[in-house]
Structure formats: structure tokens, C-alpha cells
N, C-alpha and C positions, 0 to 999 in steps of 0.2 A: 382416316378422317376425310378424305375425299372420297366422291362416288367413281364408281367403277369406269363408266365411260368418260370423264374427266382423264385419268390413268392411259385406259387408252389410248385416246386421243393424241395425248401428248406423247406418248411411245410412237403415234403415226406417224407426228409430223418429223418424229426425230429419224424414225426409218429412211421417211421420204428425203429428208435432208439430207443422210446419209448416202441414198442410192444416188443424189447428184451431185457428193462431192465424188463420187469412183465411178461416173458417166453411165451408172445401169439405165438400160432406157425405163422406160416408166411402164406398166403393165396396160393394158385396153382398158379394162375393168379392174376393181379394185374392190370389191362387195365386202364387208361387214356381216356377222354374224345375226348380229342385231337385227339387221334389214330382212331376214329371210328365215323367221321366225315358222310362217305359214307353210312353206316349203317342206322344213321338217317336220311339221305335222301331218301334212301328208304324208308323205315318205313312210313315218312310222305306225300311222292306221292302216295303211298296204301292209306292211311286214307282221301286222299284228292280225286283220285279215287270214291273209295265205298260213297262217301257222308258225311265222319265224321270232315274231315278239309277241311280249304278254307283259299286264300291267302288275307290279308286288303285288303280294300276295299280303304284307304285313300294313297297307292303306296309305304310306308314304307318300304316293303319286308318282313313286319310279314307273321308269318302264324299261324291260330290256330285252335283250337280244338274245335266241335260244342257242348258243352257241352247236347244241345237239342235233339241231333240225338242219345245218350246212355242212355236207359230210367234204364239202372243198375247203373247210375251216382249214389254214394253215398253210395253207399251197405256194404263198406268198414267199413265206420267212421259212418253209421245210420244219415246221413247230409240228407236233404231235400231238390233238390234242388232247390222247389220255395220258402224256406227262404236262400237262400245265398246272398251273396255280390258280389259284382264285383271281377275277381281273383285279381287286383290288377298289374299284373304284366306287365303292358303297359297302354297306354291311349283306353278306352273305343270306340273314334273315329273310329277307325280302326275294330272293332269290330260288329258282329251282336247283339251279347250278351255280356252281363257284366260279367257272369258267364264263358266264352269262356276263355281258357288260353293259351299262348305262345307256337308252336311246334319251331317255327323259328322268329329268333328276327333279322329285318334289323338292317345293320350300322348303328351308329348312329354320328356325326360331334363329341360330345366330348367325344367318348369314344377313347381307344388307337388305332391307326394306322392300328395295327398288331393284334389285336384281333376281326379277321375274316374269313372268311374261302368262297370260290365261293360256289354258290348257282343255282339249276334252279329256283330261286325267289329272286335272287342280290347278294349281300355280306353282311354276316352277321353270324351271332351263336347261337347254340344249343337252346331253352329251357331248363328250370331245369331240368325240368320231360324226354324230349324224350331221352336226353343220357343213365338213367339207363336200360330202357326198350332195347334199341338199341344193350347196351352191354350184358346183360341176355341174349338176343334172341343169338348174336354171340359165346357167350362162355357156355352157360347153356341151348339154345335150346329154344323150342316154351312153354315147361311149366316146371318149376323146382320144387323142394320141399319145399324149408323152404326161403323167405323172410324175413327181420329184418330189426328192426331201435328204433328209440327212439318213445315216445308215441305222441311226436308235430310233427313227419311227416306222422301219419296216417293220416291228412288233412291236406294241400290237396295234398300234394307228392304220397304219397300211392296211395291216390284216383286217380289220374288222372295217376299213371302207369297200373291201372288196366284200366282205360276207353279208353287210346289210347291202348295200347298191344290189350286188348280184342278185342277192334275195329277194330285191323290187322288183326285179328285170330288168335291171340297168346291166348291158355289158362293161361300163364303166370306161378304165383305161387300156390300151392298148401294150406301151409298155411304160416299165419302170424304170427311174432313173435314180442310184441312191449316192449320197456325196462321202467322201470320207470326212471325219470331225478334225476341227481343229481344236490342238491340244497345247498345253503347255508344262514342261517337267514331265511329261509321259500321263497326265491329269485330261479330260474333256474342259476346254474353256466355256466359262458360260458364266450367267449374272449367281443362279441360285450356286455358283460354289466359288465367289467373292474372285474369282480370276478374270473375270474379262476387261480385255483393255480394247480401247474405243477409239475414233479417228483422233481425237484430240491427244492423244498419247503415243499415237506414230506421227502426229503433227510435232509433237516434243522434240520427235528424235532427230527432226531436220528429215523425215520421209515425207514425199507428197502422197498424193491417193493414186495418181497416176502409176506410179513404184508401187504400194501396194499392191493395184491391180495387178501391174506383172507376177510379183510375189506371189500371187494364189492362181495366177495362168500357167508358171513355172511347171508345177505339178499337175498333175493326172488327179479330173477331180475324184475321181473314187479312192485316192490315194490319202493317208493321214499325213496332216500337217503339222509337225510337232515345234511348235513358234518360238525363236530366240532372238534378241536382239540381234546376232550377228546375222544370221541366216535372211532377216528382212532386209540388215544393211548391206548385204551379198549382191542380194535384188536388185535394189535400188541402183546399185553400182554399175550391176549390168544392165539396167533399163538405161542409165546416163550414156553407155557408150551405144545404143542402141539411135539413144535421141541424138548425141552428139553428131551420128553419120547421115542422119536426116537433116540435121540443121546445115552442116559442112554441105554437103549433096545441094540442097535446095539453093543456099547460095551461090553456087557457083551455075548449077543450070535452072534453076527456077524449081517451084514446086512441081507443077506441072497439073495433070489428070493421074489418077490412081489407074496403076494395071490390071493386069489378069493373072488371078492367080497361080502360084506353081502348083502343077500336077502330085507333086508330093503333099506341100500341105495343105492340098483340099484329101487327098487318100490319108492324111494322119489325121485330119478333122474328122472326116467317115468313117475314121476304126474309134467309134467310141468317144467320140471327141477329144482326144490323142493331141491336149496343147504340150505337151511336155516334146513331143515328136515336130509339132508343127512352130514351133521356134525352133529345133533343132535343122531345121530347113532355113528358118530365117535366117539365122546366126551365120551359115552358110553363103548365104546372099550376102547379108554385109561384109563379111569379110571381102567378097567380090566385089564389092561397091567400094573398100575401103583400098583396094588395090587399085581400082579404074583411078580413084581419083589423087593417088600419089605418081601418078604416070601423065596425068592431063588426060585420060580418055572420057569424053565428055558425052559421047552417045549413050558407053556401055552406063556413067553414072547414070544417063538420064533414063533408061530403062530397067537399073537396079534400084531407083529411088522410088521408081511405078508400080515394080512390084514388092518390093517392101514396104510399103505405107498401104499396098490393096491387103496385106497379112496383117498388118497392126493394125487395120479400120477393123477387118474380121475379128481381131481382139481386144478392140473397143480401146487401144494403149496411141493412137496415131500420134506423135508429139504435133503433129500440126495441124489437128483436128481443134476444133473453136473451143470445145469443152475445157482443153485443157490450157491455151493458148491467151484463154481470159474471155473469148465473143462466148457473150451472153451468161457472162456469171465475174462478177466485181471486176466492170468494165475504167470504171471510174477509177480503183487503185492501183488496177495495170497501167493505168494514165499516168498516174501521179508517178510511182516507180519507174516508166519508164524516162518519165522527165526527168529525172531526178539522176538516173545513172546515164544518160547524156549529156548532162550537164557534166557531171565528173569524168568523162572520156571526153568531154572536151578541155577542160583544163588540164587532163592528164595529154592532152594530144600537143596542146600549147605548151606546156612545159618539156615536151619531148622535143618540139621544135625551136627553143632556147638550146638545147642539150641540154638541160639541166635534171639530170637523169635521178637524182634525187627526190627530187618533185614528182615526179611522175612514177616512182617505184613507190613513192609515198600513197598515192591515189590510190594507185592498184592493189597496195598492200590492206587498205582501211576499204576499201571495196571488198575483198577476201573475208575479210574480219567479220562483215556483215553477209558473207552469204554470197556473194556476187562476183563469180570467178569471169578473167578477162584472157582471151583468146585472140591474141593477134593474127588477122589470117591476112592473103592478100588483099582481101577486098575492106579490109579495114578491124579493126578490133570487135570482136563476138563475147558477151557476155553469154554466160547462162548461172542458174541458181544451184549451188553446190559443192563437193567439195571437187577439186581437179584433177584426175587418174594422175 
């Protein structure tokens, strides 16, 4: 009962939402299918030209791709393809080959009204496959660097943007980058198989987005993620003592300027982008930063606090980056929260200076309660949000 770009839209803005509650930066461009209509019809009168598509034969307004005439068909995903199957994505009638997939899909009576666009081959819309290729070519040129996606649209998504592009004379992509899925129960999560849990449901569990991130930096992304409650609270646990030696560190020598990074995790980031190795560097480091500072050594902290926060910028996790820390995202209720638990560290300060040691366990205790553990240091009492190793 709603139109289609209505749906989208609203899926945009919750993407976009999303990528800044877990600080992804924002992309340069952002194009829309919709917008780049003209594009693929170029693209697909070339291919239909040179001999690599052709319009049904049954008058529908398809148009598709000769899967026959690209003998690099498969090179991608190692598919063969006299074992393949039909693409599936129309009825085979129309079709030379079963193998042959959709450049241009005619109208069809029960789809909506308004989800179609003029054609020199009817009214109708895109295929899957030619919008990527169409928008690459507009904004990224005839061949770009790095391609990405998850590891279930190396076929036949993948495959068939190399087989039309290359078919135009697009060298296309350089290389490929493909992610491992995330699962749950040994299942792929996703909306169409009713499993996907969303920020608001690790928001439940007392996880921030910051924890998150780590959680999916932890692994190697080509690696599967098979998601449990414990396994994200594991994370989280270990991102806390991660923040904790930056908070501890920053207070006692300042924050300072970020370092230069260690030779190891810029060579773990260069093998494939190797995060799983390159906190295994970090971890390293802290532990050195967490010895400097039960000793007073005050230089070694302030050059293990430089270069562990230049690692955690590289991995978008810095606990003392603004993203996370409240500048410029709900500046106003970091306000209020932060007045709110200095007021109660000061009457818990006051009643410690009665002795009345009651009172004051009593504060700290109803601070806990809500979330707000207290950390006596020297320089004075250190909240942070959590639970307390």
C-alpha cells in the first residue's frame, strides 16, 4: 500500500542513521538507481549493438544478456558455465538461453503503476545487475580499484557485472573484496528469514555501537560471524578494558596528539586487512601501557597512549574520538547526564568527608544500579558506563 520510493527512502534514512550510530564515515556519493535510468540504456544498446544482448523474443520488453557470447562467463566465482541453471530471473520463453539474465525487465500488469520508466524497448525497469555497472561507469569511470560485497553476491551479481561492463569495454574493477556473512544458529541473518536484530536490540542488551564495532573488527572480515549473545558481551568486555586504559592513560598525562603507527599493525592491515592480527598488536601495547602506568612511568604511558589511540582511530573504535564521546551527536543529554552524575559524586564526596561511609556506599551503590560504575583513582573519582571487570 505504499509506493516503492516512499519504502526506500525510509530504509535510506534508517541506513544512514545507522552508519552514525557505529561512526561509518559517510560515502562521497551516494546515487540512487532511479537517478541513472539514461545510463543504463546506454550501456544496454552497446551490448545489444556489439552482439552481447538481445531484446525477448516473446514481445515482453525484456532484454538480456547472451550469457554465450562471453566465453570469461564465470572467471569470477570459478562457475562453469555448462553446469549452470536457468538465471532464474524471468520466464525462460523469452529467452535463447536459460543461462541468459535480465538487462531490462518489461511492465508487468501486477506490478505497481509507477514503477517504470520509458524505454527504447517499452516501459519497464532496470535489471539487478545493469544499475551497478551503470552507476560505477558514471561516477568511478570505465575501471576502478576495489569492488565489495558479501560472499552470496559473488554469483551471480558479481559475475554478471563483470560479463556486461567487460562486454561494453568497461575494464571494470581492479580487485575484489568479498566479506564473510553474518549468521546466527549456523542460519545467514537477514530481514527475508525473520532473524535480523538491529542497533536497537544490542542497545537492549546494555552494548553501545562502539562495542559493536569492535565485535565485527575482532574477526577477519572474510571470516563468518556466527552471532550469540555471549560472544558480542565478550566484545564489549574487552572494548571496556581497552577504553578503560585510555581513560586511566589520558588522565594522568593528557590526551595528547595521536602517534605513529606500529610497523606490525600497519604489515597486519596490508595482509588483507588482517584486524583480527592488528589488535593482536594492540592488546600488546596495552598491556605495556597498563604496566608503565602501575609503576608511575609517565613518558613510556605517554607514548603508549599515542600509539594506541593512532590504532583505534585506524579502527574507527578511539574512546576519545568526538563520535563517541558525545561532540556532535546528543550534545545536550551528555550535558544533562553529565550534571546529573556530578552532582551525585559530590554528595557521595560529602558524605565520605563526614565518614559516614554508608551514605556514600549508598550513592555509589544506586549509581551502579543505573549503569554508572565509579572508579576511585588518584586524581579523583572516574565514572564510566558499564558493568565493572
Amino acid at each position: 500500500g505504499r509506493p516503492f520510493w516512499s519504502i526506500a527512502y525510509a530504509n535510506e534514512l534508517l541506513l544512514a542513521e545507522s552508519y552514525r550510530s557505529l561512526n561509518v564515515l559517510a560515502p562521497t556519493y551516494e546515487p540512487r538507481a532511479t537517478g541513472h535510468i539514461p545510463e543504463m540504456h546506454e550501456l544496454i544498446t552497446k551490448l545489444i549493438a556489439d552482439g552481447h544482448a538481445y531484446p525477448a523474443s516473446d514481445g515482453s520488453g525484456d532484454v538480456y544478456f547472451d550469457v554465450a557470447s562471453w566465453p570469461a562467463y564465470g572467471s569470477l566465482s570459478g562457475q562453469s558455465p555448462d553446469a549452470m541453471q536457468s538465471a532464474g530471473d524471468a520466464p525462460d520463453r523469452g529467452k535463447r538461453d536459460p543461462r541468459d539474465f535480465a538487462l531490462w525487465k518489461g511492465a508487468k500488469p501486477d506490478e505497481p503503476a509507477d514503477a517504470y520508466w520509458p524505454s527504447p524497448w517499452g516501459l519497464g525497469r532496470p535489471g539487478w545487475h545493469i544499475e551497478c555497472s551503470a552507476m560505477c561507469w558514471r561516477y568511478l569511470g570505465p575501471e576502478f580499484d576495489i569492488h565489495g560485497g558479501g560472499l552470496d553476491l559473488t554469483f551471480p551479481h558479481h559475475e554478471n557485472e563483470i560479463a556486461q561492463s567487460q562486454a561494453a569495454g568497461l575494464p571494470f574493477a581492479r580487485y575484489w573484496v568479498h566479506h564473510g556473512l553474518l549468521s546466527i544458529g549456523g542460519a545467514k541473518m537477514g530481514k527475508s528469514a525473520g532473524n535480523a536484530l538491529g542497533l536497537a536490540y544490542v542497545d537492549s542488551l546494555g552494548v553501545r555501537p562502539v562495542e559493536l564495532r569492535y565485535y565485527y573488527a575482532a574477526a577477519h572480515y572474510r571470516s563468518v560471524i556466527d552471532y550469540s549473545e555471549d560472544s558480542l558481551r565478550d566484545a564489549a568486555t574487552a572494548y571496556r578494558r581497552i577504553e578503560g586504559f585510555v581513560q586511566r592513560a589520558a588522565e594522568r598525562v593528557g590526551a595528547g596528539p595521536l602517534g605513529e603507527l606500529p610497523a606490525g599493525f600497519v604489515a597486519a592491515m596490508d595482509d588483507d586487512l588482517n584486524t583480527s592480527a592488528a589488535l593482536a598488536v594492540l592488546q600488546q601495547h596495552i598491556r605495556d601501557g597498563n604496566t608503565a602506568l602501575s609503576v608511575g612511568d609517565d613518558v613510556t604511558v605517554r607514548t603508549t597512549l599515542a600509539v594506541v589511540r593512532a590504532m583505534l582511530d585506524i579502527l574507527g573504535i578511539d574512546p576519545l574520538d568526538p563520535a563517541w564521546t558525545g561532540g556532535g551527536r546528543s550534545d545536550d543529554l551528555r550535558a544533562v547526564v553529565d550534571s546529573l552524575i556530578a552532582l551525585a559524586l559530590e554528595q557521595r564526596a560529602q558524605a565520605r568527608g563526614r565518614k559516614d561511609w554508608a551514605a556514600a556506599d549508598a550513592v555509589r551503590d544506586q549509581l551502579k544500579l543505573a549503569g554508572v560504575v565509579v572508579e576511585d583513582t588518584p586524581q579523583g573519582p572516574r565514572w564510566t558506563i558499564g558493568e565493572q571487570d
